[in-house]
C-alpha positions as CSV (number, residue, x, y, z in Angstrom):
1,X,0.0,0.0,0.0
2,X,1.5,3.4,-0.3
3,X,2.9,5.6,2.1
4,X,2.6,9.6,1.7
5,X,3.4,12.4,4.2
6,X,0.3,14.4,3.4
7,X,-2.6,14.6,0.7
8,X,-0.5,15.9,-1.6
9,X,-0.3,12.9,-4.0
10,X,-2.4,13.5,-7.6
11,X,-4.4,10.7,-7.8
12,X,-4.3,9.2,-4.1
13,X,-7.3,12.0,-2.6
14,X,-9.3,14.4,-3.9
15,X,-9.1,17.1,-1.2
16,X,-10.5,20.8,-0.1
17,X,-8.2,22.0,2.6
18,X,-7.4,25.9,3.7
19,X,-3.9,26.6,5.3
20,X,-4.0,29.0,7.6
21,X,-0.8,31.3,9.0
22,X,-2.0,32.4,12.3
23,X,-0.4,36.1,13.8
24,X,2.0,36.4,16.3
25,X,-1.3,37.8,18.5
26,X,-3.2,34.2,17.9
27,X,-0.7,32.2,18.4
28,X,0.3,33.8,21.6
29,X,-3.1,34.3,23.1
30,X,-5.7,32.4,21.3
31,X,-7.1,28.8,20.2
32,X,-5.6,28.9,16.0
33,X,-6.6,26.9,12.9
34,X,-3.3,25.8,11.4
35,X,-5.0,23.8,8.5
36,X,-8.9,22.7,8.4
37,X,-10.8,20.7,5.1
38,X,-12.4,18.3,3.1
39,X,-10.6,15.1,1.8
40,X,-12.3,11.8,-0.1
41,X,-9.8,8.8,-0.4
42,X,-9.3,7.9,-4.6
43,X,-7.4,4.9,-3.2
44,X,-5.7,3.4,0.0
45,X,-2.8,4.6,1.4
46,X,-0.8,5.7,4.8
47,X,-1.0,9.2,5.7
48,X,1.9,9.6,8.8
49,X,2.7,12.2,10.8
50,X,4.8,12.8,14.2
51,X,6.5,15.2,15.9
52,X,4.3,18.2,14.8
53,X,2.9,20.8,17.4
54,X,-0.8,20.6,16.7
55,X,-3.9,18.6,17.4
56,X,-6.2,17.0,14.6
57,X,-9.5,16.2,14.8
58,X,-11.1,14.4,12.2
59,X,-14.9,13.2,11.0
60,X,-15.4,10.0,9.2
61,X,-18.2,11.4,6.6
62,X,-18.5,8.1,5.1
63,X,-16.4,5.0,4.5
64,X,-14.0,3.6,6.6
65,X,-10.1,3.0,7.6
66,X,-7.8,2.3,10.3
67,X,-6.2,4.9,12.9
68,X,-2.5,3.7,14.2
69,X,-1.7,5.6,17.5
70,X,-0.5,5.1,21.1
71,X,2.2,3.5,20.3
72,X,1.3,0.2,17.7
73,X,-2.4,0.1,18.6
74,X,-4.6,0.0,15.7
75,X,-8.3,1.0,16.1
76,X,-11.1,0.5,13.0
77,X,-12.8,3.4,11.8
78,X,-16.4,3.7,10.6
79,X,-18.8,6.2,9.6
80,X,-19.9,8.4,12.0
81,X,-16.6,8.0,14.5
82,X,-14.1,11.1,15.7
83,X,-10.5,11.1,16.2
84,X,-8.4,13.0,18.2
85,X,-4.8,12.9,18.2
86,X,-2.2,15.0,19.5
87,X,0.6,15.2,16.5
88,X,3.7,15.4,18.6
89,X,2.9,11.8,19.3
90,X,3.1,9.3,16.2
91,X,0.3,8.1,14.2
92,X,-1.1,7.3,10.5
93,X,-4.7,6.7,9.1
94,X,-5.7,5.0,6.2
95,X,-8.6,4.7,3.9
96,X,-10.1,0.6,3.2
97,X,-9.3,-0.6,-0.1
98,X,-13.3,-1.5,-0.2
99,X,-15.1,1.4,1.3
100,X,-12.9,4.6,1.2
101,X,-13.5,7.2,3.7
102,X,-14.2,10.7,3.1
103,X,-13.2,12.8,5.9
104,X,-13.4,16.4,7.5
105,X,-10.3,17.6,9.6
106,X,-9.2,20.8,11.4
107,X,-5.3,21.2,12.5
108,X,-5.4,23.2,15.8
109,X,-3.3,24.1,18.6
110,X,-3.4,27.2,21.2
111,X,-2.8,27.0,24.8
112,X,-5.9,25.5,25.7
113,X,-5.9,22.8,23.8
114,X,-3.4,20.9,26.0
115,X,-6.4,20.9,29.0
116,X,-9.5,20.0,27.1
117,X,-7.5,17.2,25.1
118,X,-5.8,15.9,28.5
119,X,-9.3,15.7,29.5
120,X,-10.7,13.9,26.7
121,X,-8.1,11.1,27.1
122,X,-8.8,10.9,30.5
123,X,-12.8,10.1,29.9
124,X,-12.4,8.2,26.5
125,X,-8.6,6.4,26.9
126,X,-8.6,6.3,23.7
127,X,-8.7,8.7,20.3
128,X,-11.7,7.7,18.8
129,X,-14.7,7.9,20.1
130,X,-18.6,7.2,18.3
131,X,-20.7,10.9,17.9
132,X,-23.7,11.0,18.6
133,X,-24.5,14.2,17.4
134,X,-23.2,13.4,13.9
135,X,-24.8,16.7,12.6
136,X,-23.7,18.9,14.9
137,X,-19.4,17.9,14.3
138,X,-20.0,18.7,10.8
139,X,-21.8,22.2,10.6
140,X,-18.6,22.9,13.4
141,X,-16.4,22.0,11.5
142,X,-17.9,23.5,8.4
143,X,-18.2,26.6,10.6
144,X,-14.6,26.4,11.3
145,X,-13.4,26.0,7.8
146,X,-15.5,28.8,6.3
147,X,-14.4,31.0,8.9
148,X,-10.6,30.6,7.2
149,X,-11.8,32.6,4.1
150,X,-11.4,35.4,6.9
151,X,-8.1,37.3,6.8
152,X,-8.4,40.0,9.4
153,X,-7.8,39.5,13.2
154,X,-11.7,39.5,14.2
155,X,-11.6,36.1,11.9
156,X,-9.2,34.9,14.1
157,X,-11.0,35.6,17.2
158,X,-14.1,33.9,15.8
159,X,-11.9,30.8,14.8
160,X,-10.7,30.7,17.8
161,X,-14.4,30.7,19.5
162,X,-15.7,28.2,16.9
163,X,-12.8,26.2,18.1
164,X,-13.3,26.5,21.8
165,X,-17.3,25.3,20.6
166,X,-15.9,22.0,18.8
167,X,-13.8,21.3,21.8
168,X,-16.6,22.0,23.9
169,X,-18.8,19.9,21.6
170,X,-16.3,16.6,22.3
171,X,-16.8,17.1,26.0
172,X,-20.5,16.8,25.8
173,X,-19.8,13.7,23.6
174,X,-17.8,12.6,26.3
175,X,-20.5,13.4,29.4
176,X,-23.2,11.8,27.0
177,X,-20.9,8.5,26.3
178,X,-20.5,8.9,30.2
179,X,-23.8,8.5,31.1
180,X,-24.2,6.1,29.1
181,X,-22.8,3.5,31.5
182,X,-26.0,1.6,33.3
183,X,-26.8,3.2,36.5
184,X,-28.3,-0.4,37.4
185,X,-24.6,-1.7,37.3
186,X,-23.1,1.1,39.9
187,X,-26.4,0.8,41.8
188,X,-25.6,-3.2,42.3
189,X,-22.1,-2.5,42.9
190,X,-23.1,-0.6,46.0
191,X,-25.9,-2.9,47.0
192,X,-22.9,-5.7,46.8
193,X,-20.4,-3.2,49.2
194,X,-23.0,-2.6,51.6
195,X,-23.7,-6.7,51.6
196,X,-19.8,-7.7,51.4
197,X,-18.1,-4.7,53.0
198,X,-16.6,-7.1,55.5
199,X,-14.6,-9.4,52.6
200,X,-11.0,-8.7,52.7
201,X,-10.6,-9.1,48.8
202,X,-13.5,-6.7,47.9
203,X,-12.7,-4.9,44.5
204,X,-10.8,-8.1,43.2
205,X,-14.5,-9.7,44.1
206,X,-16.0,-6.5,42.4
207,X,-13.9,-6.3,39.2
208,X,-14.3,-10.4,38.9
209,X,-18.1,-10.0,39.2
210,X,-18.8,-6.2,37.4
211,X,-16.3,-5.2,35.2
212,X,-16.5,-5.8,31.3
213,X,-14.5,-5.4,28.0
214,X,-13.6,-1.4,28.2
215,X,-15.0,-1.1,31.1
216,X,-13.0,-0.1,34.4
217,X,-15.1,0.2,37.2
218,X,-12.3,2.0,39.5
219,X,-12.3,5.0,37.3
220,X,-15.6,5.0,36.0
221,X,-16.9,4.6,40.2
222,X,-14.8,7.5,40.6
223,X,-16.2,9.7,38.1
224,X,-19.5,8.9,39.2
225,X,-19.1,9.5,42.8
226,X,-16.5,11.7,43.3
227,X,-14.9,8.8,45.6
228,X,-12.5,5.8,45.0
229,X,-14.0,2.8,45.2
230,X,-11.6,1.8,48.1
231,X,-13.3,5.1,50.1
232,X,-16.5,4.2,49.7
233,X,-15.8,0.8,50.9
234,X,-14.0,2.3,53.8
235,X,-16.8,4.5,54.4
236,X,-19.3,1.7,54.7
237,X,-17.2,-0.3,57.5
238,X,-16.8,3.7,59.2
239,X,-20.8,4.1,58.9
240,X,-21.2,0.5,60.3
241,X,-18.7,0.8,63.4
242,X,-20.3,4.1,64.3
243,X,-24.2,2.1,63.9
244,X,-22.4,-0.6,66.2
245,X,-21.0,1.6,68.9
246,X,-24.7,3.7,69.1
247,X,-26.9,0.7,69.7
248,X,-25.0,-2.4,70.7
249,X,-22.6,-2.4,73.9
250,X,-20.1,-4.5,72.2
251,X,-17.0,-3.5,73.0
252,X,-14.6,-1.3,70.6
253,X,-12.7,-4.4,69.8
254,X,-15.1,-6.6,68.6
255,X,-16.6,-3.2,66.8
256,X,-12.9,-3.2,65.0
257,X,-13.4,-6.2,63.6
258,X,-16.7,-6.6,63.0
259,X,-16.9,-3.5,61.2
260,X,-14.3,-5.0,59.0
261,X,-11.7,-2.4,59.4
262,X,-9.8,-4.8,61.8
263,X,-6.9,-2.4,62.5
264,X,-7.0,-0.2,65.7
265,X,-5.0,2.2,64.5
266,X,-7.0,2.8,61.5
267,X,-10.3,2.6,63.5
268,X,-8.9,5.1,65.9
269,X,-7.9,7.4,63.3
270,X,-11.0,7.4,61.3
271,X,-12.9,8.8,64.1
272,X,-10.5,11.3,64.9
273,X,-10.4,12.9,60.9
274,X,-13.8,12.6,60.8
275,X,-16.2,12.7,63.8
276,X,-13.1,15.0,65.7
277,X,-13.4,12.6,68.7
278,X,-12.5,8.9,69.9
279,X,-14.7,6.1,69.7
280,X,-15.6,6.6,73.1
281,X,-16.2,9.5,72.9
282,X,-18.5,8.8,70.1
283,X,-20.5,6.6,72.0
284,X,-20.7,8.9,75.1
285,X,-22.1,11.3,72.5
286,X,-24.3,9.5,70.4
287,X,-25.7,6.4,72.7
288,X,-28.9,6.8,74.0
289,X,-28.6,3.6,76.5
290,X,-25.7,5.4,78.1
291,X,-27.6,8.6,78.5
């Protein structure tokens, strides 16, 4: 198959791009358009690129192909899917040899940028993701490469807000795709902590029984609750050994390790950082059979 830089071949894409030169005031203080366009694949072929200070996002109009990034890892493109890739880092695309893509593509980079595409990785762990607001990534990006016919520096500010809008646009992707994750699953994951807090091997027990292909329910527990998963677990034993020490008259040490936080030290210094008092102290406040 063969291997070009760019789509600057005759023959290999049929393409409508606009290069834009940003000014010393955009680059400095704005979100820039370095290159933005149009391109249909006439034929398969590599397109590679690293070491290049810009992002690229592209939209698969139609067709597909094959993005190479992180490293080796290959992911398959369809219809309808968004990439995102930072240029300093390798990669290459390609067009099928049965259904060639046509594709729409901005070049971008600005201080911003870094944040919202750290954040983006963060959510999606990989550079593609599915839209599913097909419509509304193509009149942006159509937006954003009309706006290059614009050669004075109000153009550029209005690039730089279309851009800040298609970036803007990814993240609500990214909080759709988000909650998109069943809220039955998380809700059984907590009904099995609040059951099995006591189990010593917990989240292997709750990876095991909840987690599935792309799916990792540390992170995803996190996102949703603002906690680690370890915390909330913790946080059910705390809740329990303060219930225990309020209306039984075990004793602290049974409390420890019923509780399942079966270290003293730790049991100590949970009440301490939150309830700003010692467990019997606690239950001197709190226990209505010692009042």
């Amino acid at each position: 198959m063969d291997k070009i830089n760019f789509f600057l071949e005759e023959g290999v894409t049929s393409s409508n791009r606009v290069l834009h030169t940003p000014s010393s005031f955009a680059k400095n203080n704005l979100t820039y358009v370095q290159e933005a366009g149009t391109l249909k694949s006439l034929k398969p072929h590599w397109c590679e690129r690293d070491n290049v200070e810009s992002y690229l996002f592209m939209f698969v109009k139609s067709g597909n192909g094959i993005l190479r990034a992180d490293g080796d890892v290959e992911y398959e493109i369809e219809q309808g899917d968004c990439i995102w890739v930072d240029c300093r880092k390798p990669y290459a695309h390609r067009s099928s040899e049965e259904n060639q893509w046509e594709l729409m593509w901005v070049h971008f980079n600005g201080a911003e940028v870094k944040a919202y595409y750290d954040f983006f990785r963060r959510t999606n762990k990989t550079p593609v993701f599915r839209a599913l607001k097909p419509n509304a990534m193509t009149e942006s990006l159509e937006e954003i490469i009309g706006l290059q016919s614009r050669k004075d520096v109000y153009g550029e500010f209005e690039s730089a807000l279309a851009l800040r809008q298609l970036m803007t646009l990814i993240m609500l992707e990214m909080k759709s795709k988000e909650q998109k994750v069943s809220q039955e699953l998380f809700e059984a994951v907590r009904a099995y902590i609040v059951e099995n807090y006591t189990n010593d091997n917990l989240i292997k027990e709750i990876k095991a029984q909840f987690e599935t292909d792309g799916l990792d329910i540390q992170a995803e527990f996190k996102k949703r609750y603002g906690l680690e998963l370890w915390d909330y677990i913790l946080n059910r034993k705390f809740t329990v050994a303060k219930e225990l020490l309020r209306f039984t008259i075990k004793p602290v040490e049974e409390i420890v390790e019923e509780s399942g936080i079966r270290n003293t030290d730790l049991f100590y210094q949970l009440f301490k950082e939150n309830e700003g008092v010692s467990p019997e102290e606690y239950r001197r406040n709190w226990a209505q059979w010692i009042k």
